[in-house]
LUMLO-175853 format. One line per 5 residues: number of its first residue (from 0); their letters; for each residue x, y, z of N, C-alpha, C, O. Coordinates in nm, 4 decimals. Layout:
N
NUM = a = X/Y/Z/X/Y/Z/X/Y/Z/X/Y/Z | ...
% end
This chain:
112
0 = xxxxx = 9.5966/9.3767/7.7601/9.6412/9.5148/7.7509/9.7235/9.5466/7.8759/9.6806/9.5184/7.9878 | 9.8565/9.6126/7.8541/9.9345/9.6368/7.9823/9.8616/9.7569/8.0625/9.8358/9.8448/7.9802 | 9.8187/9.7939/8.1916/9.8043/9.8430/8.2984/9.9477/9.9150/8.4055/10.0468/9.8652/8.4589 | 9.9050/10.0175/8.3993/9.9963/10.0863/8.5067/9.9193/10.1845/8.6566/9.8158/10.2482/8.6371 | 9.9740/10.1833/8.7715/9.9685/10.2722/8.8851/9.9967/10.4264/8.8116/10.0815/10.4530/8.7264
5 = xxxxx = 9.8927/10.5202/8.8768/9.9215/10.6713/8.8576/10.0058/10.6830/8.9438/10.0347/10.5678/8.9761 | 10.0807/10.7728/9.0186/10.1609/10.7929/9.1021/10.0988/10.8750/9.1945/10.1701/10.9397/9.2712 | 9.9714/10.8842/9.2011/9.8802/10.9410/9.2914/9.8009/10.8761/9.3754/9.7609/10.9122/9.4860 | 9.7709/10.7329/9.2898/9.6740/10.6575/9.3187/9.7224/10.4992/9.3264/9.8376/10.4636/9.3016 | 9.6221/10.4162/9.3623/9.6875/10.2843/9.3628/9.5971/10.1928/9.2517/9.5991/10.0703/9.2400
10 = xxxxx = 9.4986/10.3134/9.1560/9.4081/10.1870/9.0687/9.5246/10.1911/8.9260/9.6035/10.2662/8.8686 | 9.4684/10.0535/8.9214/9.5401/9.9616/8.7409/9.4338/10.0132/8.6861/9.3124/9.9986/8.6998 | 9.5331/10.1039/8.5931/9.4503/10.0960/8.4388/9.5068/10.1436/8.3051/9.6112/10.2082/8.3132 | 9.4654/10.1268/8.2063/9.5465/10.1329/8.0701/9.5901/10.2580/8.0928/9.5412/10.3584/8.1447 | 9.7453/10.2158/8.0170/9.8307/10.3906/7.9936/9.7020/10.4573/7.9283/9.6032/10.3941/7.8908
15 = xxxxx = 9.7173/10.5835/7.9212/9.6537/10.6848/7.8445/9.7226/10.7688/7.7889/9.8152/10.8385/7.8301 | 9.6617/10.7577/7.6687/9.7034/10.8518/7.5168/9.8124/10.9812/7.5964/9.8025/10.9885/7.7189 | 9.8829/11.0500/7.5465/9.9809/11.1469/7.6118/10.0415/11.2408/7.5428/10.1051/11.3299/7.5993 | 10.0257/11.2300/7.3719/10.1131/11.2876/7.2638/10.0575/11.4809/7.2911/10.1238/11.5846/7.2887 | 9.9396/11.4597/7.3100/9.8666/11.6082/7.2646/9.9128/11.7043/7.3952/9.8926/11.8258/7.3951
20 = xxxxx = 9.9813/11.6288/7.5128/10.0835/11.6747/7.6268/10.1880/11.7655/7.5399/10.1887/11.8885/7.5353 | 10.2647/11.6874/7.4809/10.3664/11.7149/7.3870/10.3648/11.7860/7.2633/10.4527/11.7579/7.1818 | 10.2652/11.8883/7.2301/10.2809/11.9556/7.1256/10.2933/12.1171/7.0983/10.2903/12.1849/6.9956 | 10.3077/12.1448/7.2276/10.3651/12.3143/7.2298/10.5061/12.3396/7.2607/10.5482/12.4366/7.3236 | 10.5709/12.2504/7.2143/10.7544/12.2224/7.2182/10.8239/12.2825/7.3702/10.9370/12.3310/7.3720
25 = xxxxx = 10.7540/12.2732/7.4711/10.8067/12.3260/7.6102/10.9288/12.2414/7.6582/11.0360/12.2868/7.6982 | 10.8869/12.0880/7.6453/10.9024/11.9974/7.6909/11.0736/11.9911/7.7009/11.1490/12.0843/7.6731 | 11.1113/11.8615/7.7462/11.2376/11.8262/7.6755/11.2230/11.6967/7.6007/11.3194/11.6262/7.6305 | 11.1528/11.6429/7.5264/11.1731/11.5491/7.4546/11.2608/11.5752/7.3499/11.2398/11.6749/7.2808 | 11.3457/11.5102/7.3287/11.4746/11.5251/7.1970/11.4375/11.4497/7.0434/11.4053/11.3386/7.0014
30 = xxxxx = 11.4614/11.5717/6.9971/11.4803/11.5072/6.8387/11.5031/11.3674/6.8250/11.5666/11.3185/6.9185 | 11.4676/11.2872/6.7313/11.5242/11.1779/6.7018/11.6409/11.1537/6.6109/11.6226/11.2383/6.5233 | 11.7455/11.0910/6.5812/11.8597/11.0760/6.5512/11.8981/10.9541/6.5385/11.8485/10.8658/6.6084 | 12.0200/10.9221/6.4208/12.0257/10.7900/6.4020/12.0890/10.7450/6.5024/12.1260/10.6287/6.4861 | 12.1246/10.8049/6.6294/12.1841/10.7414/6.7449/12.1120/10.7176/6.8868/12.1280/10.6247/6.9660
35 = xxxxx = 11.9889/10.8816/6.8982/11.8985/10.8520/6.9730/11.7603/10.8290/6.9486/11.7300/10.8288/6.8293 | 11.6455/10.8046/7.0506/11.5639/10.8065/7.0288/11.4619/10.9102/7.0632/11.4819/10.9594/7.1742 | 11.3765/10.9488/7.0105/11.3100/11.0718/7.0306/11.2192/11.1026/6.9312/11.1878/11.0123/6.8537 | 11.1517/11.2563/6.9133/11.0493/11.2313/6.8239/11.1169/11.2755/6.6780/11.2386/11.2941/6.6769 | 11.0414/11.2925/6.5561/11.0586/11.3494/6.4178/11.0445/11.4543/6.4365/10.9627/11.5027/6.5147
40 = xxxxx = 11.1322/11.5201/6.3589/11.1166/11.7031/6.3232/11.0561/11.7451/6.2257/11.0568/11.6608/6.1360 | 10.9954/11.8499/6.1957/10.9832/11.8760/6.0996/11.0528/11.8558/5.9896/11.0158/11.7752/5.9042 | 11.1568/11.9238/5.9798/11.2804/11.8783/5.8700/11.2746/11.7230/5.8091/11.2815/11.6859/5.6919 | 11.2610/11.6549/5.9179/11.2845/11.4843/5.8845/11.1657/11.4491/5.8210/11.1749/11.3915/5.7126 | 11.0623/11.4711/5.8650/10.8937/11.4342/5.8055/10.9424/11.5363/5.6323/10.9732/11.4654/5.5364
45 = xxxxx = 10.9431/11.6421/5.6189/10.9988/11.7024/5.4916/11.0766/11.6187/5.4365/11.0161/11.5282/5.3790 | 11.1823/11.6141/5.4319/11.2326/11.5038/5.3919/11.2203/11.3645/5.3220/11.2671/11.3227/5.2161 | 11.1207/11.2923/5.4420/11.0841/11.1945/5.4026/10.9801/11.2093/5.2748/10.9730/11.1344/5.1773 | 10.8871/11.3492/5.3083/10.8004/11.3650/5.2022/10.8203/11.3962/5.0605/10.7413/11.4045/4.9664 | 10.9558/11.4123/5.0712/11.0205/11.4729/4.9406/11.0563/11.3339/4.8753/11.1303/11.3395/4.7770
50 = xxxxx = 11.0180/11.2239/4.9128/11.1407/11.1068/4.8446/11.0194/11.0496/4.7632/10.9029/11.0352/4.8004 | 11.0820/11.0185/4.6329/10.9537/10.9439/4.5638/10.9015/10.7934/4.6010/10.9884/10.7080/4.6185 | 10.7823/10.7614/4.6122/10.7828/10.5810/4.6310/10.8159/10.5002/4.5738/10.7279/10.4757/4.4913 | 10.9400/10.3999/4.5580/11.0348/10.3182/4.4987/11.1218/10.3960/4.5077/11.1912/10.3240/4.5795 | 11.1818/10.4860/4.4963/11.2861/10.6162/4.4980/11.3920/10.4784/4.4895/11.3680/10.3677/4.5377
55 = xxxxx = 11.5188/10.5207/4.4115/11.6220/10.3711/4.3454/11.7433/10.5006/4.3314/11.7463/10.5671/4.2279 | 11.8518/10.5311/4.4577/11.9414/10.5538/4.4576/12.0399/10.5529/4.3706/12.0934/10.6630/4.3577 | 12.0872/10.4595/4.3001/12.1535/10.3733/4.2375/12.1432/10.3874/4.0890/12.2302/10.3483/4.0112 | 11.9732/10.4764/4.0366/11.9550/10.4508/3.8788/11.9540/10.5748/3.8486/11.9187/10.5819/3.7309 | 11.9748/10.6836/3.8935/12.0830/10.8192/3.7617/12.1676/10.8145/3.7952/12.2260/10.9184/3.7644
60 = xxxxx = 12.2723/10.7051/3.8885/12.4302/10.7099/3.8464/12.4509/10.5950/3.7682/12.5686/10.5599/3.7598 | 12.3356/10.5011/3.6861/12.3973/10.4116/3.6471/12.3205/10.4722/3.4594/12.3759/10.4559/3.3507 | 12.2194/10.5220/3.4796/12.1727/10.6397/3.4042/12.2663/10.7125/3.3215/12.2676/10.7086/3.1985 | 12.3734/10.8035/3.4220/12.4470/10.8370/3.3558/12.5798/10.8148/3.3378/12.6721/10.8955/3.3263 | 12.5788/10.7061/3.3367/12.7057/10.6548/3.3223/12.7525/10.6207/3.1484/12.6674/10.5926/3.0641
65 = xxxxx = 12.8797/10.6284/3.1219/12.9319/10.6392/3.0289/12.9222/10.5066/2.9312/12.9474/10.3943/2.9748 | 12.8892/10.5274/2.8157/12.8515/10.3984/2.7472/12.9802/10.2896/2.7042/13.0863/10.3518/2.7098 | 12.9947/10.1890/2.6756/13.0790/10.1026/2.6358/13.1082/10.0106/2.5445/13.1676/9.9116/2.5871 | 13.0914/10.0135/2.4675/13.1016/9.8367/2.4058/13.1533/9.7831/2.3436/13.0978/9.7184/2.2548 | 13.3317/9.7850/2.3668/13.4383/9.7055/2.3759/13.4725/9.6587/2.4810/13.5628/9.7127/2.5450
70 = xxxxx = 13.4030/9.5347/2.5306/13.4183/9.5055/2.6707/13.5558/9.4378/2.6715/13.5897/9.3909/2.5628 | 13.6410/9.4239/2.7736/13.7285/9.3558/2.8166/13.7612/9.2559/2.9385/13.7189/9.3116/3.0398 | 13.7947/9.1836/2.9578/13.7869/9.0655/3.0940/13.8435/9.1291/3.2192/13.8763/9.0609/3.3163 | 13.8564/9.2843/3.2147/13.8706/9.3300/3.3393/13.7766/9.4035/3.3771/13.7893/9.4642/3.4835 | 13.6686/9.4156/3.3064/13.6093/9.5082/3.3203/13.5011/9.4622/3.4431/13.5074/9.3412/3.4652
75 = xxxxx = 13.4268/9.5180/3.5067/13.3470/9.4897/3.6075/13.1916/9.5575/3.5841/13.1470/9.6630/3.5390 | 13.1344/9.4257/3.6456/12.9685/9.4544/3.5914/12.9164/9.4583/3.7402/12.9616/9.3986/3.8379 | 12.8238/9.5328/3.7327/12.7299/9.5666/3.8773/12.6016/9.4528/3.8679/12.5367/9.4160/3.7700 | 12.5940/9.4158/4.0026/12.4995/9.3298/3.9901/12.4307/9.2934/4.0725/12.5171/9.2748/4.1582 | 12.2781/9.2481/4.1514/12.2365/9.2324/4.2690/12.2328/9.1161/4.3663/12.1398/9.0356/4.3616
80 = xxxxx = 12.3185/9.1066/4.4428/12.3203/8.9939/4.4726/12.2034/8.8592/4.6014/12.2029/8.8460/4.7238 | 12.1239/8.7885/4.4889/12.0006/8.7587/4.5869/12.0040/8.6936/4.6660/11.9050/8.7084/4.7376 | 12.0885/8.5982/4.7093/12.1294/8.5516/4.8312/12.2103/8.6350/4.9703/12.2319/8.5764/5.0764 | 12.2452/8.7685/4.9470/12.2790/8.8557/5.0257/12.1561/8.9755/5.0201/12.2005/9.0788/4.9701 | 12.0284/8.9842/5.0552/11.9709/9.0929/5.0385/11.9865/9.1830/4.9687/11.9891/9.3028/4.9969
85 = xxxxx = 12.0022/9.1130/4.8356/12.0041/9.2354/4.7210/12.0933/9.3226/4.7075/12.0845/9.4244/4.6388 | 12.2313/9.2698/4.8056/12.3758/9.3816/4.7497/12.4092/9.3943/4.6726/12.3886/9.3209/4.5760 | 12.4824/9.4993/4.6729/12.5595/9.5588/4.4976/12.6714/9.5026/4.5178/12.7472/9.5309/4.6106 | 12.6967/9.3915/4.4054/12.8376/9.3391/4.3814/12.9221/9.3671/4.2516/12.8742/9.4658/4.1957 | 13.0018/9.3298/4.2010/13.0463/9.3480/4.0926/13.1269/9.2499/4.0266/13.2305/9.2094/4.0793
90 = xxxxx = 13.0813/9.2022/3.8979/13.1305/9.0626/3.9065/13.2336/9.1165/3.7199/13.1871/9.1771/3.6233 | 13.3862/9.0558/3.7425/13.4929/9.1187/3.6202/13.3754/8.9762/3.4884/13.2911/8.8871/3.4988 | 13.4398/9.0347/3.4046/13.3791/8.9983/3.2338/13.4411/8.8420/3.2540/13.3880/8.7311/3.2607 | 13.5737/8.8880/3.2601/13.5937/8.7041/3.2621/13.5639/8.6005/3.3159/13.5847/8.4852/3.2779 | 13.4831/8.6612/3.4627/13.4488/8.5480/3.5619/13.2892/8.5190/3.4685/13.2519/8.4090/3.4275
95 = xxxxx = 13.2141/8.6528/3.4518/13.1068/8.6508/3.3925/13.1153/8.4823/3.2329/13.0519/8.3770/3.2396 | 13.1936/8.5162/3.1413/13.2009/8.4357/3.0594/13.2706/8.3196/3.1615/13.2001/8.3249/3.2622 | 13.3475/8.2447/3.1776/13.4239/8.1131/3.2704/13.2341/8.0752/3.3282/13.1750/7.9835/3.2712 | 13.1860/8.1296/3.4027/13.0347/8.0873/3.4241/12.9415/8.0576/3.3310/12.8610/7.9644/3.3309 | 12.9559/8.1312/3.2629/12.8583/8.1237/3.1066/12.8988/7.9838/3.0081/12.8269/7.9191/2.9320
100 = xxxxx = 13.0636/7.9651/3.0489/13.0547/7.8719/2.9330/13.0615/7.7243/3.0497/13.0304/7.6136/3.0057 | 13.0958/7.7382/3.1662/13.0229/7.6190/3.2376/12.8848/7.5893/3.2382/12.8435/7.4746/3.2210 | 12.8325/7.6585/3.2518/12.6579/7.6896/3.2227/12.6124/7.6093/3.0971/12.5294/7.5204/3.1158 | 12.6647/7.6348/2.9546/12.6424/7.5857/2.8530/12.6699/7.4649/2.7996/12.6112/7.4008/2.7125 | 12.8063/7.4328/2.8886/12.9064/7.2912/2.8445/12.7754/7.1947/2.8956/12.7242/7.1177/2.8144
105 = xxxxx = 12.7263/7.2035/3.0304/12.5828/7.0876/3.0304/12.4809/7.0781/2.9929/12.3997/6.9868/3.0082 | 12.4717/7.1974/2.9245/12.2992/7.2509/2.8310/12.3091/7.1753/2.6943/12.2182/7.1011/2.6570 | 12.4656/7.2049/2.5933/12.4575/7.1756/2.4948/12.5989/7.0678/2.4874/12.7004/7.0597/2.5566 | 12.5517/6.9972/2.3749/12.6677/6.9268/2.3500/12.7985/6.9767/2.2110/12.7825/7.0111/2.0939 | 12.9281/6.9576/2.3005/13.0375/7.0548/2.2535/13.0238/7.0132/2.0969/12.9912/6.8975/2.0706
110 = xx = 13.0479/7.1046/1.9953/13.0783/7.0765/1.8517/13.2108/6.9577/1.8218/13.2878/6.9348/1.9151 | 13.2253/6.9045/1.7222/13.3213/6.8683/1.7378/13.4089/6.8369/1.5611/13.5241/6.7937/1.5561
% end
C-alpha cells in the first residue's frame, strides 16, 4: 500500500479517504471534461442514467431507414468489421457478390 508524509509531521502512513472534504462545492475542483480531469456533475451522472444498458446508437437509424429490394452493384451495405473493433464499414453489392462467388467456386463444383 503506498504511504505518504503529512506536511506537519514526519510519520508514513496510508493516504486517507478525502472525498467527504469535497462535498459542499466551496472548493475549486473542476468539472470533468473530455479534455480535463476532474469530478462528474450532476448533469453527466443524469445523463449517463438516462442511457439504456446495451443502448445501440446505430439501430433506429438503420430502423428507419427506407426499404429496398432492387438491389444494384452500387449500392452499399453496412457492416461490422471484426478484425477492426467492430467498425462500421460499408461494403458496394458487387464486391459483396465477386466474394460470394469466390467463396462458392471452392465449396461446389462449377455446372457444366
Amino acid at each position: 500500500m503506498p504511504t505518504h508524509k503529512d506536511l506537519a509531521g514526519d510519520e508514513l502512513h496510508p493516504p486517507k479517504a478525502h472525498a467527504s472534504s469535497h462535498t459542499g462545492g466551496a472548493d475549486d475542483i473542476q468539472a470533468a471534461t473530455a479534455t480535463q480531469k476532474g469530478l462528474m456533475t450532476a448533469t453527466q451522472v443524469g445523463k449517463l442514467n438516462g442511457i439504456a444498458s446495451g443502448a445501440d446508437k446505430t439501430q433506429s437509424a438503420v430502423a428507419a431507414a427506407t426499404a429496398k429490394t432492387a438491389l444494384v452493384d452500387g449500392d452499399l451495405l453496412a457492416a461490422l468489421d471484426s478484425e477492426d473493433s467492430n467498425t462500421l464499414v460499408t461494403v458496394s453489392l458487387s464486391d459483396l457478390k465477386a466474394f460470394l462467388k469466390t467463396y462458392f467456386d471452392t465449396v461446389y463444383a462449377p455446372i457444366s
